[in-house]
ZASE-343163 format. One record per residue: x, y, z of N, C-alpha, C in turn. Coordinates in steps of 0.001 Angstrom, whole numbers, plus 500000, padded with zeros to 6 digits. Last residue first. Layout:
<rs>
XYZXYZXYZ/...
</rs>
This chain:
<rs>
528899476795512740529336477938512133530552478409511762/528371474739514622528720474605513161528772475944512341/528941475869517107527615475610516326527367475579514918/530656475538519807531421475322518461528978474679518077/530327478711521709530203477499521563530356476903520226/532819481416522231531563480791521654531796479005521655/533524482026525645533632481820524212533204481335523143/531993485280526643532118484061526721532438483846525499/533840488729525374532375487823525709532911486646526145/535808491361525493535505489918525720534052489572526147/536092493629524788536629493685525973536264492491526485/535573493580521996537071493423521971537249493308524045/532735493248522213533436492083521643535353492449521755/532239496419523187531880495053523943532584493609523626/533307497548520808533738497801522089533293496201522983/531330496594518844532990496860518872533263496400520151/528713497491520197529026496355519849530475496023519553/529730500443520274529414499900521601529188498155521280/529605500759517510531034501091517892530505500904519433/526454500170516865527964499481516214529395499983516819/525785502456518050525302501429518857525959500508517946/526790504884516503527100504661517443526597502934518149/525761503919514039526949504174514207527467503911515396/522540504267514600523095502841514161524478502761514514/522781507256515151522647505980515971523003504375515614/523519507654512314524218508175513117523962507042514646/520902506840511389522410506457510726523209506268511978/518844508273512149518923506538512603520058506143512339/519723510541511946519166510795513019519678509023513274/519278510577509177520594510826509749520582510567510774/516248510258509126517459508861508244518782509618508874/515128512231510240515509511124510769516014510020510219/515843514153508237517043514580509324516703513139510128/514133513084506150515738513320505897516792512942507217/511830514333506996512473513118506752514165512863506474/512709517392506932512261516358508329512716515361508366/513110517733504227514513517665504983513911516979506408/510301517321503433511435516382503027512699516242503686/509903519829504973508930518746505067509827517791505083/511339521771503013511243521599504476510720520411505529/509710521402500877511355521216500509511991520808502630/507384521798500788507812520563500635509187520329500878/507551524740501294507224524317502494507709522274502436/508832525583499131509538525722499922509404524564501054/509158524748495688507893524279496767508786524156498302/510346525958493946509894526857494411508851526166495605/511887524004492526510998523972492064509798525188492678/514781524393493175514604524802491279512410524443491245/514361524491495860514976525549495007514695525937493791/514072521761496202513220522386496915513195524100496164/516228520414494890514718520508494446513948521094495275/518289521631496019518476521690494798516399521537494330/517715520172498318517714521243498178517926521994497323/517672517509497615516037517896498668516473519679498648/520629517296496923519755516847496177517977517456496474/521935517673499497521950518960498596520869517993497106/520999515480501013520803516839501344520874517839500779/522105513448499313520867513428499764520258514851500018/525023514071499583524276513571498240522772514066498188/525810514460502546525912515262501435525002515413499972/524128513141504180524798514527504511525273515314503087/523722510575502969522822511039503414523285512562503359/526620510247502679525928510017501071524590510628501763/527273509737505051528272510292504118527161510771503018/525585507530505823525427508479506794526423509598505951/526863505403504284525623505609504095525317506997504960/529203505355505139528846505610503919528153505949503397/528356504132508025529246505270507596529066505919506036/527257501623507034526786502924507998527039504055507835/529790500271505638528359500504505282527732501319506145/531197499876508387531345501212507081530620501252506595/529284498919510311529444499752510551530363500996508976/529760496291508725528494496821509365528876498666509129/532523495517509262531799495851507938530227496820507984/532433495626511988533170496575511064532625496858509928/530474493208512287530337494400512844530931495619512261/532294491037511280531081491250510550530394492386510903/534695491634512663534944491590510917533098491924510216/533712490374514957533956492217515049534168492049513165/533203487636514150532261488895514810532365489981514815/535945486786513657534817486919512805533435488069513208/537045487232516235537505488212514706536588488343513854/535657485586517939535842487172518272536152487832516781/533821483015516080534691483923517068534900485431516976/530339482684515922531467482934515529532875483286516472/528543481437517301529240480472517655530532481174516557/526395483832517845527228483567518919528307482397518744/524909484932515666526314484764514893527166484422516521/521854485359515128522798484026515086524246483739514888/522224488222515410521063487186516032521690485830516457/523386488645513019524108488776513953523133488502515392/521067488254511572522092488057511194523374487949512329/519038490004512028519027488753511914520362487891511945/520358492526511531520358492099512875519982490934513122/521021492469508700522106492354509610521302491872510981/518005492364507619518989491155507527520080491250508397/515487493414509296516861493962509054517706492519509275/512548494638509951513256493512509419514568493745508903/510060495714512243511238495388512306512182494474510980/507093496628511405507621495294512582509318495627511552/506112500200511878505880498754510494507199498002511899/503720501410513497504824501000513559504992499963512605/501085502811511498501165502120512660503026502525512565/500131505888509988500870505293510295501089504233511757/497490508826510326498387507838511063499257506312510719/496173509944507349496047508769507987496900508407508388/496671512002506013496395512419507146495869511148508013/497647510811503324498473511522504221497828511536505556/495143509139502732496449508518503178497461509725504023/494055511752501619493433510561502855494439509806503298/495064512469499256495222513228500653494247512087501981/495616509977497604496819510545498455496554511690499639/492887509905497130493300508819497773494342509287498265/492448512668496054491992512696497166492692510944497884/494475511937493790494482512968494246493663512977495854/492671510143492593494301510051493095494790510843494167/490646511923491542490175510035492702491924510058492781/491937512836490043491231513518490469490724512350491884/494761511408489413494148512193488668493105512597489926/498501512091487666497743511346489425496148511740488517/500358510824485361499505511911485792498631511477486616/502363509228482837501590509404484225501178510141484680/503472508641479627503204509739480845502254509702481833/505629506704478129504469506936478455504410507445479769/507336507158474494507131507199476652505597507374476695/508074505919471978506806506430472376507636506338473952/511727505179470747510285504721470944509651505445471951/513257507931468743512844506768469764511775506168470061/512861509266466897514289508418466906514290507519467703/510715511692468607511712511311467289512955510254467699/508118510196470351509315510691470208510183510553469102/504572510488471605506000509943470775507039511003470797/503606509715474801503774510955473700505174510402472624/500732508163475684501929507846474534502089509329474335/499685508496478977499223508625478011500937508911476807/497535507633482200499090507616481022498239508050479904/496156507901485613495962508216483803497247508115483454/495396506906488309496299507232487448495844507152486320/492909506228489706493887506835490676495012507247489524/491667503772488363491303505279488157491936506074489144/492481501210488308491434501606489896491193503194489521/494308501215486422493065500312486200492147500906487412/496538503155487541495302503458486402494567502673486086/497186501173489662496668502669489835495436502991488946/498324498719487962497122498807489467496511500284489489/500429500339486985499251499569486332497726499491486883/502038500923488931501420501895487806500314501671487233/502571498466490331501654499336490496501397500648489961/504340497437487759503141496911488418501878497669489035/506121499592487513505141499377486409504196498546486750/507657498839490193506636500455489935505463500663488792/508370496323489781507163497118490898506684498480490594/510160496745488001509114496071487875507952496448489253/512339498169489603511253498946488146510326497783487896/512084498222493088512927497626492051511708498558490600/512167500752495882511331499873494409512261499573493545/512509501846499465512901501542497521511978500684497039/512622504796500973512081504105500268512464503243499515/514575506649501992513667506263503036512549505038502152/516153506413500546516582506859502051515865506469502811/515559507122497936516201506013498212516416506162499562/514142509446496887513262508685498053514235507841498796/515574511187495196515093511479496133514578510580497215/516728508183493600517234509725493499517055510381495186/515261506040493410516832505713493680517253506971493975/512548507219493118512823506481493933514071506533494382/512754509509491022512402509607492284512650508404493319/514727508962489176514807509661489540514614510254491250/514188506025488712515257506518488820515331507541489682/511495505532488683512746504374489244513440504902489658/510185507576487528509968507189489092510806506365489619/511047507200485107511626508492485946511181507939487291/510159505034484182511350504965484457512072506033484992/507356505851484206507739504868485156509015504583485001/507498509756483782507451507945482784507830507219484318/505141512000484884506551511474484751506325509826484259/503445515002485725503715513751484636504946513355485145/503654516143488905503328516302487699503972514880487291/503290515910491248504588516936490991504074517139490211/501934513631492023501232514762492626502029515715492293/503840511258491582502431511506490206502305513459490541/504226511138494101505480511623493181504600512165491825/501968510215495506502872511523495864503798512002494477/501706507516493766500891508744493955501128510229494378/504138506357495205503733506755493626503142508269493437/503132506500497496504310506858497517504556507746495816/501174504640497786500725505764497899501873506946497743/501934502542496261501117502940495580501062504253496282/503795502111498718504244501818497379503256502897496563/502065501344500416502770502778500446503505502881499418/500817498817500000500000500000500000500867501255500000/
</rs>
């Protein structure tokens, strides 16, 4: 469902091809807090404009083949403002690392901090690419498109993907810490 309603937000700019929503908006602006592979987005592109929440339409092109243009529409339009002002539960938890390190008591000490380190640059990188990439990207479009109050909105979101980075960071360099000042030794669990 946030998929579609996510769409729908991006539709709410104006036209765009389902390979601008891959790119642009998903991997571009959203990737932080969202993703979609491109078969999902043409899936629920599809879904949309069969339920009348989306219109397309062929504009050809010289030299190339036809795009096709998306546009939220009038039933879209109110489905995305009902969803906005509809509360959010807590979505449940799923994070391959912490699964992951769930089951990792029969590694030893090197292996464990090796799988934590790694952890943690991925973090880092990611908390790098948030601060810079991310941030002058929500401001570049907040700028070239004149939608101040969105532009402000978006940095909210934003500041809690730095907000979770940055914690992730830290609560990986207290996992560090804890495995170099010794645990019990692991038990041999075919790992």
């Amino acid at each position: 469902m946030a998929l579609e309603h996510a769409i729908l937000g991006f539709l709410s700019g104006g036209p765009v091809t389902g390979y601008d929503l891959k790119t642009r908006c998903f991997d571009e602006a959203a990737g932080h807090l969202w993703t979609a592979d491109q078969a999902q987005v043409y899936r629920t592109l599809e879904r949309l404009e069969g339920r009348g929440l989306a219109r397309s339409k062929l504009v050809p092109q010289r030299g190339k083949p036809d795009r096709r243009l998306y546009t939220i529409s009038a039933p879209g339009r109110a489905a995305l403002a009902e969803w906005l002002r509809r509360p959010d539960e807590i979505a449940p938890s799923r994070d391959p690392f912490l699964l992951h390190l769930f089951f990792s008591g029969a590694l030893p000490d090197d292996a464990l901090l090796e799988l934590l380190a790694h952890a943690r640059e991925g973090h880092q990188l990611r908390l790098e690419h948030l601060r810079t990439d991310v941030t002058r990207d929500v401001d570049e479009w907040a700028a070239s498109t004149g939608r101040v109050r969105d532009g402000e909105v978006r940095r909210l979101a934003l500041g809690a993907s730095l907000a979770v980075t940055r914690a992730t960071i830290d609560w990986l360099d207290d996992c560090i810490d804890r495995v170099r000042s010794g645990l019990s030794p692991a038990q041999d669990g075919g790992a």
